[in-house]
N, C-alpha and C positions, 0 to 999 in steps of 0.2 A: 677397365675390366677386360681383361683377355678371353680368348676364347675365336671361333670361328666365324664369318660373318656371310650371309647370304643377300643380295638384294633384288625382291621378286619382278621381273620382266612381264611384258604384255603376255609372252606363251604360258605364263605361271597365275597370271590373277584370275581368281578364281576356285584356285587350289583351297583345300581343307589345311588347315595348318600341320596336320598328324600326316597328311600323306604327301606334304612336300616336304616334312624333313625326312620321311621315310624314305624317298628318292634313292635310288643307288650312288647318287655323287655326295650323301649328305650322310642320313645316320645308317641307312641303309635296311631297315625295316622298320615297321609300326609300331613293334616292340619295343624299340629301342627310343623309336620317337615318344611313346606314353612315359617310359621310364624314365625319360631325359625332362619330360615336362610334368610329372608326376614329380620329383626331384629339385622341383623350381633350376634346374639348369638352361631354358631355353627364355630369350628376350624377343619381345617382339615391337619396336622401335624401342628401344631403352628400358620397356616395361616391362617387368618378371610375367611369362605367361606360367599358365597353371592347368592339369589335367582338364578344368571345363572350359579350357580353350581349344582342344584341340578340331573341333569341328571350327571352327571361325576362319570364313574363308580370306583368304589373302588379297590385298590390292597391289596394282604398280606400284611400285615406289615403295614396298612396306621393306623394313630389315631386320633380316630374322636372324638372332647369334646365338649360337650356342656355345654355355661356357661350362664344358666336361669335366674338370676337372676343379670347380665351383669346391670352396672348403666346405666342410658340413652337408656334402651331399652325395658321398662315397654309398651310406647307409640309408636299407628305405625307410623312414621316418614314419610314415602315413599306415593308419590301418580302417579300412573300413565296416563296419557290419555290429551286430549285436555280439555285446561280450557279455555274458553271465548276467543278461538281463540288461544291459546298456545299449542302445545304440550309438556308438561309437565315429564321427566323424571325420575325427584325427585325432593321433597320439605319436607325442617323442618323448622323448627322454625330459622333457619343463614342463610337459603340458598336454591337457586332452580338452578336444570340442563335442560336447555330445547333443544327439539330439533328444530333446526332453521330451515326452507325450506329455498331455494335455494330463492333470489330476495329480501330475509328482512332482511337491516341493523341490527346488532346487537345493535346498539346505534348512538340515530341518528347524522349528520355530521350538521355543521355549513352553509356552504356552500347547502345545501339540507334537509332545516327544516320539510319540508312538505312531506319528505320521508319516509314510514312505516318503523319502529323499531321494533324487538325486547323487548328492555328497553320504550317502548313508551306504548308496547299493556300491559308488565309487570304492568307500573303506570296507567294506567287505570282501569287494574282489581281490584287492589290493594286501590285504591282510595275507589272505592265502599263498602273498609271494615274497614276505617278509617286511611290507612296508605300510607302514600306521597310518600315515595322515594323506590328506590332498586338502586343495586350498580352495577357496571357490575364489572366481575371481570378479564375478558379477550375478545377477539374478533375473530369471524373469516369474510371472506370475506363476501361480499353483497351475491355475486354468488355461494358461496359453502354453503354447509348443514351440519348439523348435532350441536355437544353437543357445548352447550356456557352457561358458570357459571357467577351464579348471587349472591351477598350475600344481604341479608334481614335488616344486619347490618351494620353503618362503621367500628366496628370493626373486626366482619368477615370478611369484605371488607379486610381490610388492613393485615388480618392473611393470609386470601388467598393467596393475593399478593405478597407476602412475601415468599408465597413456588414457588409462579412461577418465584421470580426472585432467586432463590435459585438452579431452577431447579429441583424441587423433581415430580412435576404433571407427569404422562406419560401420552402425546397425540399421539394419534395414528389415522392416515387418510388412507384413499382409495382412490387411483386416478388410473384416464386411461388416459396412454400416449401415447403418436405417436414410434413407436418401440419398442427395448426390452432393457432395460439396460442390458450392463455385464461388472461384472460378474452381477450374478443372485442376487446376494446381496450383501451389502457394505453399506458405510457410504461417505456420501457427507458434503464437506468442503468447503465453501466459505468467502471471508470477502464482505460483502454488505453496500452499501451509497444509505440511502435514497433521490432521486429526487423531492423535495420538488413543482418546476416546472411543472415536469413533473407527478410527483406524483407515482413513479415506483422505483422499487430497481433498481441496478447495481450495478457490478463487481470493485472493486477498489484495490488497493495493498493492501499488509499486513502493511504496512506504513504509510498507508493513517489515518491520527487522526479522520478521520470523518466514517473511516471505522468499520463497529461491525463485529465482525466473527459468520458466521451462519452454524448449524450444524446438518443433518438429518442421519439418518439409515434407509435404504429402501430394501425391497425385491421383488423379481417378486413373485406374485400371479399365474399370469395364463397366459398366451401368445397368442396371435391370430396374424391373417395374417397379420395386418397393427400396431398393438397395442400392449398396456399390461396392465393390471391390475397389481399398484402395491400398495405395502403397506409401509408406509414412519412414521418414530417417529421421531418428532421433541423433540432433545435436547437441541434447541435456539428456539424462536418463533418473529421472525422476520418477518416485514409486507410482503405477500408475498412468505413465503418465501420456499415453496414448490415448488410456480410456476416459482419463477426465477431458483430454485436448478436445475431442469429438462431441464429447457430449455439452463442451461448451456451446459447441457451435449447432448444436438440434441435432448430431447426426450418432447417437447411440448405437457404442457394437452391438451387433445380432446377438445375441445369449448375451448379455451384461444383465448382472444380479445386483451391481451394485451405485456404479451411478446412471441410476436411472428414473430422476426427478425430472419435474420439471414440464412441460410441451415439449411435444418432439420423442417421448419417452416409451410411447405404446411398444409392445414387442407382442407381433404379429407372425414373426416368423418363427417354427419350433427348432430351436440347438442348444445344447446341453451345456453350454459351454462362452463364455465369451470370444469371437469368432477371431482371433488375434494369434498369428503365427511369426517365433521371427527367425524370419527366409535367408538374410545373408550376415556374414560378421567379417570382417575384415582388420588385422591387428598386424604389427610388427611384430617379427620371432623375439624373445627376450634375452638370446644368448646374441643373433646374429644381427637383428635389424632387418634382416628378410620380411617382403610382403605375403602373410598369407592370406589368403581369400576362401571362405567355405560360406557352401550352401547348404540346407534342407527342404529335402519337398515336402509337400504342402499333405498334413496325413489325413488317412481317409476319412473323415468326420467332413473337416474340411473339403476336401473334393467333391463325398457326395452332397452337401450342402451349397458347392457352386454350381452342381449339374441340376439338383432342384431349381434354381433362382433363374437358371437358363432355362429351362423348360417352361416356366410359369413368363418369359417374357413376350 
């Protein structure tokens, strides 16, 4: 990989990563440094950094290279903000990241035509500028929020997809549960059948041919009197399959409507919603093999439901 290379010294550690490449000897302002790492143009040992690195402060020994003239990143790619009703996370030319509110199908159901989408307000906007379809490339619930990938193309469609049944995407959620898991972290192991009836996952043998095995890593975040904020990567993506994981184990999301049998099941605290946000996605670009990494923060329902749970502890 060509490009320039820097290696941070004792007078440098410490530095912000945006204000050491902005240095006079390097890109030579802040702007240039955001644009250069907003652009995936700058490495930081070997690793593609990205605009929410730029606060991360530097060590000895880090090496920081910038590669300016990086193919595919002439043009700014990335757009941020609400577009005609969407919050928009990122978008190029394959592909857009949005962030879903809580209440809108990502792609609408057969059985509930006339229900607001996601993939519905996408073709709408999109119509208005001559182009018919978008693809979805994955889903999450009606009732949780956060990142859901879309491709532009069928052929990004189908590269996407291809990494998620391969398992390469890390998704990573936030939820509050009823208790505390322990240990404080681990991984959760289930084989799941889908209820076609009932329209619900459940527990089935390891034997069971209709059964998929599903598979999360989760850790406590932070602990309150009745609750826990935790943090959960899904390494299967199974319908579901956060909220049945939990509720195997006694620890029911806050606002869950649906599995919520059993002991361990009371819902004591009031949210409208099953308390499940997913906070980061990380996928390979489909034209370049580039890393990208996005986030969404945590929306207000959410938030003020953390500062309630802190206040009662």
């Amino acid at each position: 990989m060509a490009g320039t290379e820097w290696r941070v010294d004792e007078e440098s550690s410490g530095t912000r990563l945006d204000k050491f490449l902005a240095d006079a000897t390097r890109l030579r302002s802040r702007g240039r440094a955001l644009e250069a790492l907003e652009r995936g143009k700058i490495y930081l040992n070997d690793n593609e950094a990205s605009l929410g690195d730029a606060g991360r402060r530097l060590v000895t020994g880090d090496v920081v290279r910038a590669w300016l003239d990086r193919p595919g990143s002439s043009r700014r790619l990335s757009r941020t903000g609400v577009v005609a009703g969407v919050d928009i996370v990122y978008e190029d030319d394959e592909l857009i990241v949005v962030n879903k509110p809580a209440g809108i199908l990502t792609v609408p159901l057969e059985r509930r035509p006339d229900a607001l989408s996601v993939l519905g307000q996408l073709e709408d906007r999109f119509r208005s500028h001559g182009r018919k379809r978008v693809f979805p490339v994955h889903r999450i619930d009606q009732n949780t929020s956060g990142l859901v990938l879309f491709a532009k193309h069928t052929s990004a469609q189908r590269t996407l997809k291809e990494q998620f049944k391969r398992r390469e995407p890390r998704r990573v959620y936030w939820a509050l549960v009823y208790g505390t898991p322990d240990p404080p972290e681990g991984t959760w192991r289930d084989v799941l059948v889908w209820d076609e009836k009932a329209l619900i996952q459940k527990e089935t043998h390891p034997r069971d041919p209709r059964g998929q095995e599903a598979i999360s890593r989760y850790s406590v975040l932070e602990a309150f009197t009745d609750a826990s904020l935790i943090e959960v990567t899904l390494k299967t993506g199974r319908r579901n399959q956060i909220r049945i994981q939990a509720r195997l184990r006694g620890h029911t999301l806050v606002g869950e409507d649906r599995y919520v049998y059993g002991p361990g099941s009371l819902r004591t605290i009031d949210f409208g919603r099953q308390a499940l946000h997913a906070r980061r996605l990380s996928i390979r670009h489909p034209t370049d093999g580039r890393s990208l990494e996005f986030e969404a923060p945590l929306p207000a329902d959410f938030l003020e439901l953390l500062t309630r749970l802190r206040g009662h502890r």
